[in-house]
Phi, psi and omega in degrees: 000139164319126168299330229272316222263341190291120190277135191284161137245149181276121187276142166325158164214139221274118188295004187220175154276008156282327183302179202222114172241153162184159196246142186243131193209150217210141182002105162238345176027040191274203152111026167217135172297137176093359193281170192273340194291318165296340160266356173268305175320327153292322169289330197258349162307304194286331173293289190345291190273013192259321183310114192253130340287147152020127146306158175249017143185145169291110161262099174263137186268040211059156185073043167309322206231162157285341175044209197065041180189147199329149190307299168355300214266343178317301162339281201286319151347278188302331179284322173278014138301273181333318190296288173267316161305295194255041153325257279273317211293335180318344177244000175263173196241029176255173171276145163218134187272159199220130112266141151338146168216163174313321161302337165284306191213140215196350116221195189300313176324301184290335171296327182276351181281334219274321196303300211288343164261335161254037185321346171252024152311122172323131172250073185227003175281204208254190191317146195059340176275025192276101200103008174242284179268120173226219205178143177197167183241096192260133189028295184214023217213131153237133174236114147281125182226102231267136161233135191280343222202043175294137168283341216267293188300311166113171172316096156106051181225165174213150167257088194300318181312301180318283165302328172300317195283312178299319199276294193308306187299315179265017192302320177283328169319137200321316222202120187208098185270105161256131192227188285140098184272309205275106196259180196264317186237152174322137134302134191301135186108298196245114191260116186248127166231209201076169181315320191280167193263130151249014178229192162262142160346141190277300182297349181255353183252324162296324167285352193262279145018269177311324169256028169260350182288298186274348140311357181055032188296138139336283184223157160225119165265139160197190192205217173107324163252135194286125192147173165226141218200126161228125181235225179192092174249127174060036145096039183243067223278128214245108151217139189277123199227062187197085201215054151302297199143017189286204203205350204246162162122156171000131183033050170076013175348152348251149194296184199291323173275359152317161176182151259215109172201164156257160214254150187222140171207150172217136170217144184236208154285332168270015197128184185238136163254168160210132174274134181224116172258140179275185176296085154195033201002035204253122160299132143221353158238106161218168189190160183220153202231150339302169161284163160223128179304186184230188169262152171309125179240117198294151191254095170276101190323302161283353192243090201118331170262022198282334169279013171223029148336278211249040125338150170271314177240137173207155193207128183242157174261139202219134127212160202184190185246172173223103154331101154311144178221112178234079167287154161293342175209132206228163187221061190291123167295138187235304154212160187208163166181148226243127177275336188210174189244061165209158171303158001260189160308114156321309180220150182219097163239147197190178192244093174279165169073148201301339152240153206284112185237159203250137213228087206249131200220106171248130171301110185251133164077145179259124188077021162258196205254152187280120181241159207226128181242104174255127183281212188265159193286099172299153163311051204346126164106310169336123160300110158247154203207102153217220183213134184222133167271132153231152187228102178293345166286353198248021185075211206260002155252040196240014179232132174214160183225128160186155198309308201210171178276011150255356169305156170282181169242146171239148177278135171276158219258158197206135181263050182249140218237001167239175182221202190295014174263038182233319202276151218256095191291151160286158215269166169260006157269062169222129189289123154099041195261019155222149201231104174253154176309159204248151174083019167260142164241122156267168186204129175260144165268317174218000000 
């Protein structure tokens, strides 16, 4: 199609002139004719070039081919993807970056196919990795790009010395985006168990973690379970990306709340938004990172709040004592509230379990089912003081937890695959719809 005849979309665009847009896209595991992964790939080729204006450059996360098969036939894979598939990109003037996926490389052999078709991947990473892991510098931007699935090192292995010597040399640089095949924390929603690995190694994805923390790295993009998924650990952002258009993975992927899309992001001094169009060119996500307070405002509860109803975000603040109890199962309330005056609770935060773990518990949908956010474990017995966030926009990593306004926020953890954009706040005119704990102070922040 004529660029001319294409109807635009509006892409994010960056809030300052310092700033950055750009698109990130993931297991399409195409590169064979007629397969259905090349027609979801294809609608998303066509979004792609509809963005308006342009990415200034593509990060792909892996999981180009489908793969798994004699070098040979892998070859003609990567060439009508490249050739054919992705034509549109021989004419555009941004870059595009590669890692690896399991589907790409898969032993040594396929790690030389993977070199030979994409030779202008940076040969700079670290030894036996060259052309798998590297690093490049786009403007006021260190972009790392990790390979997860190394034959030498193994599935969910890393080379952390390696990554730690890149981020300390670019520790001063503006803006610094790391990626990935492999993600670090579970996806929300989905319990994958087998052989194949679907995280990174848990010590090497904590140690791997902790130094994106202490670099002040932005995002780690990656992808591999077919979703899209954002959460926050340690103010850090882990989103899953990978709604190329493959169709395979864990329990039948992909699930019902799911959807074959690309991920569009800007980035500034204020942050990062993001966005995800689906094959139609329909927003079905966005959200924007960090939250920002507002100054503290004592929360009336039963008063006011039917104007902060369709708010996106709220955020309270907690202290209190933590009843000991010794029952086998204790439930304290901190706060809750009600649509009706009958059970259960619309929101529930509270401190469960015989040791006190902090605890969000939302009614998503009327007449739907109650999903559970569990936080970090409190002292027993102990005076405690923190913030619990939720943010309807980020999905089901959007429950959020921290100590203070100067803590990072982490997403709390949940098997649930919707978030608080389901949830049905209580109404203020229904008398007595909200409940605080007694010998608790709350406080709203937003």
């Amino acid at each position: 199609m004529d660029d001319s005849a294409r109807t635009c979309i509006s892409a994010l665009v960056s809030r300052d002139t310092r700033g950055h847009q750009f698109v990130v896209l993931a297991d399409v595991n195409s590169g064979i004719p007629g397969e259905i992964a090349a027609e979801h790939f294809s609608a998303l080729s066509e979004v792609l070039q509809q963005l308006s204006p342009s990415p200034e450059f593509i990060l792909w996360c892996g999981d180009h081919v489908a793969g798994y098969t004699s070098d040979d036939q892998l070859r003609t894979q990567w060439q009508y993807l490249l050739q054919h598939e992705m034509a549109w990109s021989q004419h555009k003037p941004y870059p595009i970056y590669h890692v690896p996926g399991n589907h790409d490389t898969y032993d040594e052999s396929s790690e030389g196919v993977f070199r030979e078709m994409l030779p202008e991947v940076p040969q700079n990473g670290p030894i036996g990795q060259q052309g798998l892991s590297w690093w490049s510098i786009f403007d006021d931007m260190l972009l790392v790009g990790i390979d997860t699935c190394s034959s030498a090192l193994g599935n969910g292995q890393l080379d952390l010395e390696w990554l730690e010597l890149v981020l300390r040399e670019h520790a001063d640089i503006r803006h610094k985006v790391v990626f990935g095949h492999f993600p670090v924390f579970p996806v929300n929603g989905y319990e994958v168990d087998g052989a194949i690995p679907w995280l990174l190694e848990p010590a090497v994805g904590q140690s791997f973690w902790n130094c994106l923390v202490r670099y002040g790295v932005t995002a780690y993009f990656c992808a591999h379970i077919v979703a899209f998924d954002a959460q926050v650990h340690e103010g850090v952002l882990q989103i899953v990306t990978a709604g190329g258009g493959a169709v395979c993975g864990p329990g039948g992927m992909m699930g019902p709340d799911e959807y074959f899309h690309l991920t569009q992001v800007a980035l500034d001094d204020e942050g990062m938004q993001v966005q995800t169009v689906d094959m139609n060119g329909v927003v079905r996500e966005a959200f924007a990172w960090p939250i920002c307070l507002a100054e503290q405002q004592s929360i009336p509860l039963e008063v006011g709040e039917a104007s902060s109803e369709a708010a996106p975000l709220h955020v309270w603040h907690f202290q209190g004592q933590h009843r000991a109890s010794s029952g086998r199962r204790h439930e304290q309330l901190l706060l809750s509230g009600t649509d009706n005056t009958v059970d259960p609770a619309s929101i529930w935060i509270g401190l469960e379990h015989p040791t006190p773990v902090v605890t969000v518990r939302l009614l998503l949908g009327t007449g739907g089912m109650i999903q559970t956010w569990l936080g970090p474990a409190l002292e027993a017995g102990a005076p405690f003081e923190f913030q619990i966030a939720l943010d309807r926009r980020m999905g089901p990593g959007g429950v959020l937890y921290r100590l203070n306004c100067e803590s990072p926020w982490s997403s709390l953890w949940t098997a649930s695959s919707q978030g608080a954009e389901r949830f049905n706040w209580p109404h203020a005119n229904w008398p007595g719809c909200w409940r605080v704990g007694e010998q608790v102070l709350v406080t709203k922040l937003i």
